[in-house]
N, C-alpha and C positions, 0 to 999 in steps of 0.2 A: 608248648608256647615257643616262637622263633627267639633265639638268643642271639644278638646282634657282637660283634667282636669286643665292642666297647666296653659287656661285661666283664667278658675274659682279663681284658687289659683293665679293669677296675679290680677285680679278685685280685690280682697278680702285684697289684702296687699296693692293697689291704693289705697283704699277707710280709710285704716286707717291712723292717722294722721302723717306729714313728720319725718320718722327717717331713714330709712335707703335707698339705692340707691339699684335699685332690678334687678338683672343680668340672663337673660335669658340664656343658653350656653346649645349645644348640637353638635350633630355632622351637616355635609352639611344637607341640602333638608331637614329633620324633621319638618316643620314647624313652624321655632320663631316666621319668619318673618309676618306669618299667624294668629298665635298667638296672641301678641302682638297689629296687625289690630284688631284683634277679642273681645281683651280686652277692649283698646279704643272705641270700639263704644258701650261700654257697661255703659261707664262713664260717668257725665255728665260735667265733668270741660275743661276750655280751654286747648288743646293739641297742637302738635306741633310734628310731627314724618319727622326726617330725615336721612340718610343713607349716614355710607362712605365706598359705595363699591366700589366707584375707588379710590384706593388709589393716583393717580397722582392729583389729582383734589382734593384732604380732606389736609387740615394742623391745626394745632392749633388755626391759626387765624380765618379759617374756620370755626372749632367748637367756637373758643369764640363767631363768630358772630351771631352762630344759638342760641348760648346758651341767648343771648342777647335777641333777640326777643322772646323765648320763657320766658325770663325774664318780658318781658313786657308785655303778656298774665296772669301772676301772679301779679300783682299790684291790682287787683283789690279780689283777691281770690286765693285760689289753680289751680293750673295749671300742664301740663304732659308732661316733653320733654323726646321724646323716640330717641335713636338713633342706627339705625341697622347698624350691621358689624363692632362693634368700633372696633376692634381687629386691622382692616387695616390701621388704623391716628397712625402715630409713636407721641411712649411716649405719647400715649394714657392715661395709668391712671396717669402723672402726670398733663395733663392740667385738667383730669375732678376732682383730688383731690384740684385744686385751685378754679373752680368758685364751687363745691361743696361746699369746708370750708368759699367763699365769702358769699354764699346763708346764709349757717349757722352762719353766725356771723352778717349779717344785717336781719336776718329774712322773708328771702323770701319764701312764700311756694310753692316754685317750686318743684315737685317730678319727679324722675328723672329713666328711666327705659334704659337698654343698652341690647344688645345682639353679641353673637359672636358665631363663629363657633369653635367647638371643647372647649374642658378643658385644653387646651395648654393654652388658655385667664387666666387660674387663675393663669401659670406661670409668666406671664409677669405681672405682677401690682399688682394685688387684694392682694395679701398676704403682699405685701410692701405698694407700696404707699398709696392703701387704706386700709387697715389695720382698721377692725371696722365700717367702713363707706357701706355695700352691705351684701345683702343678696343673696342667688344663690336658681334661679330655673333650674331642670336639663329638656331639653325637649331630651330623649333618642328616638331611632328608634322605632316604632310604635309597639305596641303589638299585637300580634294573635287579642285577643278579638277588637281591633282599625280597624286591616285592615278587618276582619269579619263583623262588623257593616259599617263601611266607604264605605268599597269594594266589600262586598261579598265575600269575600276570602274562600277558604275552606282549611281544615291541610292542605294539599297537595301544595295547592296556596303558601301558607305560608311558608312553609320550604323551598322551591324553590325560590319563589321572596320574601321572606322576608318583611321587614316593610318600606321601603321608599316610601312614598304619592306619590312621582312625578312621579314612574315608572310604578303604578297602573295599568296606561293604557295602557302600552305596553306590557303586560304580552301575550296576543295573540300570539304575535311576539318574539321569542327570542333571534333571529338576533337582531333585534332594541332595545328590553330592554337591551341587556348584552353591547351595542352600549354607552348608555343610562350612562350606568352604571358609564363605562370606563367614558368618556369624564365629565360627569358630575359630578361625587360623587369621583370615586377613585385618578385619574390622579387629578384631583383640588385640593382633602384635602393632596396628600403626595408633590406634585410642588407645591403648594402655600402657603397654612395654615401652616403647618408640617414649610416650608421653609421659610414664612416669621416670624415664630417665632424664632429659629433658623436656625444658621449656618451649613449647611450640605455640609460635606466635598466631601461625596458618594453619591447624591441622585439616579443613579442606584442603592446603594445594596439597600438603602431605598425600592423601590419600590419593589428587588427583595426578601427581607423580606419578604415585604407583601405579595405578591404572594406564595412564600414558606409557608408561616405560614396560609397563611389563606387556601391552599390546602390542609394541616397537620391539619387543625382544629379536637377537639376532640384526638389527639394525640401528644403522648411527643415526643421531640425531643433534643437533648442536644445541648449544643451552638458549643460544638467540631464536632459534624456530619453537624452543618449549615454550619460552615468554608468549607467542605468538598464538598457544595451543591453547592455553591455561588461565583461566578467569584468573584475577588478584593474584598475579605470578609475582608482583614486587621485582625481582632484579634478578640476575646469573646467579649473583653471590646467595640468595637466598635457594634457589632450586640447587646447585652445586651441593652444600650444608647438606638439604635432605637428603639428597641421591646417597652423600653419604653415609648419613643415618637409617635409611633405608636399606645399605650394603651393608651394616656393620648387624642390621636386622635379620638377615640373612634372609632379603624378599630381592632385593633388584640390584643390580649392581652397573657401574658406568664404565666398560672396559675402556682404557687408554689406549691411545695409538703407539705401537713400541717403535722405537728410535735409536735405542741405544743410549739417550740421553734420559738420563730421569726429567729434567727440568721438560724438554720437549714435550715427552710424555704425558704427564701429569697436563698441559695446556690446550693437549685436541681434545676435539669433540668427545664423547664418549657413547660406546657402539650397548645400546642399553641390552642387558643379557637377566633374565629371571636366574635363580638357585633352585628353581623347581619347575618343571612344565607344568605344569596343574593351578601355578600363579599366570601364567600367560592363558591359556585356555578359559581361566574364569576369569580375566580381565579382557578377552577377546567376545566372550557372553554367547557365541553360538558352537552349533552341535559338533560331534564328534565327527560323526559323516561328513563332513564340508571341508574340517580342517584336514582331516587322512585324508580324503581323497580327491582335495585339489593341489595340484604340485608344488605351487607356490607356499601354501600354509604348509604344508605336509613339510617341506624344504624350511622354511622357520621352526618348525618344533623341530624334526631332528637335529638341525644347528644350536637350537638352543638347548634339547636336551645332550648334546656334546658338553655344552659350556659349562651348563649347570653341574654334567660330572670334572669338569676339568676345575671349576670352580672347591669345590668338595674336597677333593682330592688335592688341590691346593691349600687350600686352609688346613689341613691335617697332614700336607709333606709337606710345605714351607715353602712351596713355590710361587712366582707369578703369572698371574693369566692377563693378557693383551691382547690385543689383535692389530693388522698394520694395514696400512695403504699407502701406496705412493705414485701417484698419477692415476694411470686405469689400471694401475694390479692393486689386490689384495689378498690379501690370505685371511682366513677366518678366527686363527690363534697361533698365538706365539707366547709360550710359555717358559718361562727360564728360570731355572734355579743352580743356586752363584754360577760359576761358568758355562754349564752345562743351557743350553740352546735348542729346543724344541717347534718347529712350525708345524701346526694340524689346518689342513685343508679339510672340508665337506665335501660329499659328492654327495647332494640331497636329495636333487631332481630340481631346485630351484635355478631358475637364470641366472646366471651370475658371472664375471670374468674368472676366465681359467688360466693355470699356469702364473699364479702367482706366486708361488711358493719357491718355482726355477728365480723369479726377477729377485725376490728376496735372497734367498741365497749368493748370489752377485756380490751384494753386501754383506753377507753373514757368510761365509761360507764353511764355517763350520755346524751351522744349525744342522739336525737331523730333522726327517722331513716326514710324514706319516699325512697318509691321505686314508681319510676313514669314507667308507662307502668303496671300495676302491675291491677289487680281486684279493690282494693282500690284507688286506685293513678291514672284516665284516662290519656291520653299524653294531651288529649283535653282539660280538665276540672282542671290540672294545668297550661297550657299556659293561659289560661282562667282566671288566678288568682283565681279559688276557692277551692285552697285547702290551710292552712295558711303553711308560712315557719319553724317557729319552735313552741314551745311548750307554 
């Protein structure tokens, strides 16, 4: 079975001494739950993994009483309670900040590992109730170089079915993977996760966001033209919100125009960019053959599968991902973390102005510049992770 780095780096923070509670989070299907098994059997201390994926059946009393017995697998030594799906036990992290700070004040070494679907989990608790007490692993959608070793993948496999493990096998069939898709990944993380974190007043636009934006992937769009796309769109301020919650879903995100100004930034339009090719492809609804080998589409998925890993890869080095324009130039991303100054160009096959990355630099002149598709830069051997992001 493919073991993804993430366990590695869960073993490794198990294995040191009890400080902090270690929080798995990624989007659906990626693996925690794979993960996490993978970890454990890697350990040698008493464990204890249990799950509250039904939420009708999980309460607080329920976790206190798991957390008990795994309590009493630690009496004698270090011990492991894992528990998957916490996100679904309401007020979640205030029951696990109570037998947390219990453990910590009688000295039990119980360590403790959770997992949840989406980064919507960090809005509910982690930054309050637990505040200092977790550390975050992010498990993102699987990379080129993941489903190639895993799967066999090749570009092409890639850009089209993207990086979700569970659909692997249906890629033969695209009736059944895009089937697959729907029921499993999409319609669950914006009707469930998305909704049982928050209150959704709309969740048709919800969805029809998503579908909007992630058919626009690789392209700007302004919030006044979505009102104009979108039955019962209500106002900016409402589509703005979801886009949000949608990014924080880890399905679609609204890249900023970069400026150098945060406040600027934050105010443009936003260039809507998917976390997965496989989320644009089943929100585009036609065949593989059309989108590879007409240049314009073919040019939107490798752009966006760029994003998607510049995206990834941001949330896990603590970077930001942008993109800019200014008059008739633009570049496709500008990424920056603190001082350090990054522009990536496409060279897809799609029509587009070129030599925007020279007019940028004008103004930046310290950005370093990386044109993928280019002689230097393969499309291959950057999704691949071997070429570094900045300087």
């Amino acid at each position: 079975m493919f073991t993804r780095t993430s366990v590695s780096q869960l073993v490794k923070r198990l294995e040191e001494p009890r400080r902090f509670i270690q929080i798995l989070v990624g989007p659906r299907q990626t693996g925690k739950t794979t993960a996490v098994v993978q970890a454990l059997a890697k350990l040698m201390a008493p464990q204890r993994f249990i799950s509250a994926d039904d939420p009708h059946l999980v309460s607080a009393e329920w976790l206190r009483n798991e957390w008990e017995q795994a309590r009493a697998l630690a009496k004698s030594g270090e011990a492991i309670l894992a528990v998957d799906e916490i996100q679904k036990l309401s007020e979640w992290s205030s029951v696990v900040k109570l037998l947390w700070d219990e453990d910590s004040r009688l000295r039990t070494p119980l360590k403790v590992v959770l997992t949840g679907s989406s980064a919507l989990l960090l809005q509910k608790g982690l930054s309050e109730s637990l505040m200092g007490r977790f550390e975050i692993l992010y498990s993102p959608h699987w990379s080129y170089a993941e489903c190639r070793e895993a799967f066999g993948y090749s570009l092409d496999d890639f850009l089209f079915f993207g990086g979700y493990p569970g659909a692997s096998s249906l890629i033969g069939d695209e009736l059944r993977w895009a089937r697959y898709m729907g029921t499993s990944i999409v319609e669950p993380t914006i009707l469930q996760d998305i909704l049982l974190m928050e209150e959704i007043r709309k969740p048709a636009l919800l969805r029809s966001l998503f579908m909007l934006g992630s058919g626009y992937s690789a392209q700007e769009l302004s919030f006044t033209k979505m009102l104009g796309q979108l039955q019962d769109a209500g106002n900016t301020v409402t589509l703005a919100h979801y886009l949000e919650l949608l990014d924080r879903a880890n399905m679609l995100a609204g890249l900023m125009n970069y400026s150098g100004s945060r406040i600027r930034t934050r105010k443009s339009s936003p260039r809507f960019m998917v976390y997965d090719t496989s989320l644009m492809t089943y929100a585009d609804g036609t065949g593989r053959r059309r989108l590879l080998d007409n240049p314009a589409d073919r040019g939107r998925l490798v752009e966006s599968a760029v994003g998607a890993y510049l995206l990834a890869r941001g949330r896990e080095e603590g970077f930001e991902v942008c993109w800019w324009r200014e008059r008739d130039s633009e570049v496709d991303f500008v990424i920056k973390k603190g001082e350090r100054l990054t522009v990536v160009e496409v060279k897809s096959g799609r029509v587009k102005n070129v030599g925007g990355s020279l007019v940028f630099k004008k103004s930046y002149p310290e950005a370093f510049s990386l044109i993928v598709g280019s002689a230097d830069v393969a499309l291959e051997d950057f999704l691949l992770g071997k070429r570094p992001l900045f300087l």
